[in-house]
C-alpha positions as CSV (number, residue, x, y, z in Angstrom):
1,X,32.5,72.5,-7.6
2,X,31.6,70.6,-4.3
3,X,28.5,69.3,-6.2
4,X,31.0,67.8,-9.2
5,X,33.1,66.1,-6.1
6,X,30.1,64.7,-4.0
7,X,28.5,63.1,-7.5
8,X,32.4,61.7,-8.1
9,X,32.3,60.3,-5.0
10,X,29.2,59.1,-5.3
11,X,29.8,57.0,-8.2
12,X,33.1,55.7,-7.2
13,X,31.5,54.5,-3.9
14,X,28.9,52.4,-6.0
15,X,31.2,51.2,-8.2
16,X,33.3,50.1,-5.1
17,X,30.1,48.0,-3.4
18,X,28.8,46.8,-7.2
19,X,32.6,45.5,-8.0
20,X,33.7,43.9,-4.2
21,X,30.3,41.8,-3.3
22,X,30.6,40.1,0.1
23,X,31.3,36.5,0.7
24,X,28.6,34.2,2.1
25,X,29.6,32.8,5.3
26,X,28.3,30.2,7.5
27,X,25.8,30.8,10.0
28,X,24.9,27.4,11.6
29,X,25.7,23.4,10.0
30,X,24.8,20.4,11.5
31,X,25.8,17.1,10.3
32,X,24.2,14.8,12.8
33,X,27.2,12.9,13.5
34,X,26.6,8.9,14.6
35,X,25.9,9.9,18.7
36,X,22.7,9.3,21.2
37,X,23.6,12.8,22.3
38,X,20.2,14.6,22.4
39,X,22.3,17.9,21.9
40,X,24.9,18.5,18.9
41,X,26.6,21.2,18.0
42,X,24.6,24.0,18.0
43,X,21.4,22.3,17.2
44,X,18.7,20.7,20.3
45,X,17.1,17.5,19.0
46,X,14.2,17.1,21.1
47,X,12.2,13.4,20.7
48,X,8.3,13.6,21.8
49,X,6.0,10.7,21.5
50,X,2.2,11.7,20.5
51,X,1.4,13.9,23.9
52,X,4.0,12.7,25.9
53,X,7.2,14.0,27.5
54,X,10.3,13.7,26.0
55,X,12.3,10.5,26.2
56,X,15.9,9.4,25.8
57,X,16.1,7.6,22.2
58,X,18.8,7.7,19.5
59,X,18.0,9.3,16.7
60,X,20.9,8.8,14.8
61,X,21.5,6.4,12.8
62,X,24.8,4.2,12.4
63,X,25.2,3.6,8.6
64,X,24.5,7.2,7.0
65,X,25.2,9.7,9.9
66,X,22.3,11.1,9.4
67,X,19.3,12.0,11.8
68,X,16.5,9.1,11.4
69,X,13.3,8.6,13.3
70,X,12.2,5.6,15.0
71,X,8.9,4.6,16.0
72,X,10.4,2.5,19.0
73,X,6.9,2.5,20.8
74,X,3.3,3.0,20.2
75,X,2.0,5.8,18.5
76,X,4.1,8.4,16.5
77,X,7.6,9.7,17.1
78,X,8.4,13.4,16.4
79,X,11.4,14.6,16.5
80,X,12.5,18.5,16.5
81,X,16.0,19.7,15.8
82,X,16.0,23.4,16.0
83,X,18.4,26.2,16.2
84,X,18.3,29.7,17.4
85,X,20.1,32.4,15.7
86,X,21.3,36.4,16.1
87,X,21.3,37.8,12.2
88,X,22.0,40.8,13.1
89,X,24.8,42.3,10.2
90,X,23.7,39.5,7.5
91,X,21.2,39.8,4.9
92,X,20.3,36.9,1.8
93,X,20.0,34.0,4.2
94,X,19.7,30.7,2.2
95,X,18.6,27.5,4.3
96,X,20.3,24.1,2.2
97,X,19.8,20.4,3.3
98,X,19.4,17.0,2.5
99,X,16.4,14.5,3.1
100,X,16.1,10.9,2.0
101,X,13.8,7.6,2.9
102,X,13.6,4.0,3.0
103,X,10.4,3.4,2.2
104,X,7.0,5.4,2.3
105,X,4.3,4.8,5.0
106,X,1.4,7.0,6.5
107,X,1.9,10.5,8.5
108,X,5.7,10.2,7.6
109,X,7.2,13.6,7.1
110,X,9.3,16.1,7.1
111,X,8.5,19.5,8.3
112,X,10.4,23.0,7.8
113,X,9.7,26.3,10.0
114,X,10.9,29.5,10.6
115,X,9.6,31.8,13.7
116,X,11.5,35.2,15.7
117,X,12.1,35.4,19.1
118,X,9.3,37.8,19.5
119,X,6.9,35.6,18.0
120,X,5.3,38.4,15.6
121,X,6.9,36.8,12.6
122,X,6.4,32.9,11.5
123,X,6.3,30.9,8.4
124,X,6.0,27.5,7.3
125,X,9.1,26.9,4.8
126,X,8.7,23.4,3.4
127,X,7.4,19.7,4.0
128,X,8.5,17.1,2.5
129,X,6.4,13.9,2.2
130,X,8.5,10.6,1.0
131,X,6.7,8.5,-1.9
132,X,7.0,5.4,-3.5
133,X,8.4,6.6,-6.7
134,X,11.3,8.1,-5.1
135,X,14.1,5.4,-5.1
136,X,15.4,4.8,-1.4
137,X,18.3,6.5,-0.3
138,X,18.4,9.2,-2.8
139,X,19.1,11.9,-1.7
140,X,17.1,15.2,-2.3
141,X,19.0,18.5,-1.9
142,X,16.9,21.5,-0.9
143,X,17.7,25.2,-0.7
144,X,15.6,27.6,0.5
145,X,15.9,31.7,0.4
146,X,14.2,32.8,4.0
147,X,11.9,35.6,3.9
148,X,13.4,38.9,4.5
149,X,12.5,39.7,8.2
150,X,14.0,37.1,9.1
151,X,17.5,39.0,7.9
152,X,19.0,41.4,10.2
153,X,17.8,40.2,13.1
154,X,18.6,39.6,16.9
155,X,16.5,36.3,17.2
156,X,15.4,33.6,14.6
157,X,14.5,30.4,15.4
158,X,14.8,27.4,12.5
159,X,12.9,24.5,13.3
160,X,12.9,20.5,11.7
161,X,10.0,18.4,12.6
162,X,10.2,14.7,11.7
163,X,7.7,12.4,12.5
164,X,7.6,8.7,11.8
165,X,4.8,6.4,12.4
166,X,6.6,3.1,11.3
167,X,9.4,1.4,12.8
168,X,11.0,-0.3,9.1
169,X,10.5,2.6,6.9
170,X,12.1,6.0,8.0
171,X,12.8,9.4,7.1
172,X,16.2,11.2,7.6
173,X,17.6,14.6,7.4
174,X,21.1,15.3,7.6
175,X,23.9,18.6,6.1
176,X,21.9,21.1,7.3
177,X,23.8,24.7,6.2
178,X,22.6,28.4,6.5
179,X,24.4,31.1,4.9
180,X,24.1,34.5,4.8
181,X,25.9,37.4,3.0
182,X,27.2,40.1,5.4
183,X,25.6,43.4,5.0
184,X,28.9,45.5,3.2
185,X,30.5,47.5,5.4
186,X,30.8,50.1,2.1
187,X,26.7,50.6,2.4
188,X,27.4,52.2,5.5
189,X,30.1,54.1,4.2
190,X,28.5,55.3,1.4
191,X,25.4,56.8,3.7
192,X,27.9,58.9,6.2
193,X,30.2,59.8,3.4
194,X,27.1,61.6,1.5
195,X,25.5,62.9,4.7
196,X,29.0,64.3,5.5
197,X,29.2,66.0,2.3
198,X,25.7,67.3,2.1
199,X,26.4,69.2,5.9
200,X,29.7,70.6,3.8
201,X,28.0,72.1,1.0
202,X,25.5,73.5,3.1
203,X,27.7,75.3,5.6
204,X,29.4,76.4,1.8
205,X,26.3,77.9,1.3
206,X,25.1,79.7,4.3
């Protein structure tokens, strides 16, 4: 009898997390909105010239909103926009964002990384490399699944490196989103229900 009940309940409680899938929410955005602000939202933009410290510059640019690198000196201009995040309670994180350029030149780039805040865990995501066949201004939308201890967990870090060695032909990243699907709260209910009901049947039996 209590076996028949704890397989019924078993089965309604997977029906119940199979047939009510959570929601994706959003974990971090950033826009880049027009703004020499070298912090926005939840995002640091950090601006380094090649070995030196970093320097006041706006990385922003005017017409499209979107973050765009500058060469404004000497030497190559890196740019890091990076964001550090508790996952903790989310699982099937998806990474989506736009890049675009204005023309192709040498050691132009776009560069994609993921690390945790105990540095045991890193992992290069994506780079992106303009070229001359790609029209100017056309956008590419990217999505990207991040690797699964990167879910769950009290510290990520999500780092975009752009660097730009020309001060005519840029690069430029903008609508960055990363969503995540909160683990179901039924998963958790389904593992004390049936360890509540196996105790039962075993005080039943003794």
């Amino acid at each position: 009898m209590i076996k028949s009940k704890l397989f019924g309940l078993i089965g309604s409680l997977i029906i119940f997390i199979f047939t009510n899938p959570a929601n994706a929410v959003t974990l971090a955005q950033e826009n880049f909105p027009d703004s020499s602000s070298l912090t926005t939202g939840d995002w640091y933009v950090d601006g380094r010239r090649s070995s030196e410290a970093a320097f006041a510059f706006n990385a922003f640019d005017p017409v499209t909103g979107a973050l765009r690198v500058e060469r404004n000196t000497t030497g190559r201009t890196v740019v890091l926009a990076s964001v550090s995040l508790n996952t903790l309670g989310f699982e099937n994180l998806i990474l989506s964002y736009d890049w675009f350029e204005d023309g192709a030149t040498v050691d132009e780039f776009i560069q994609v990384d993921i690390r945790d805040g105990s540095f045991i865990n890193s992992q290069r995501l994506a780079i992106h490399i303009p070229q001359s066949t790609l029209p100017d201004f056309e956008v590419q939308n990217e999505s990207i699944s991040l690797p699964i201890w990167a879910e769950d967990n009290p510290s990520i870090f999500i780092d975009f490196t752009v660097h730009s060695d020309d001060n005519s032909d840029y690069v430029y990243l903008d609508n960055i989103v990363l969503s995540a699907v909160p683990v179901p709260a039924a998963a958790w209910l389904f593992g004390s229900g049936l360890l509540g009901l196996i105790g039962v049947a075993r005080r039943k039996k003794l």
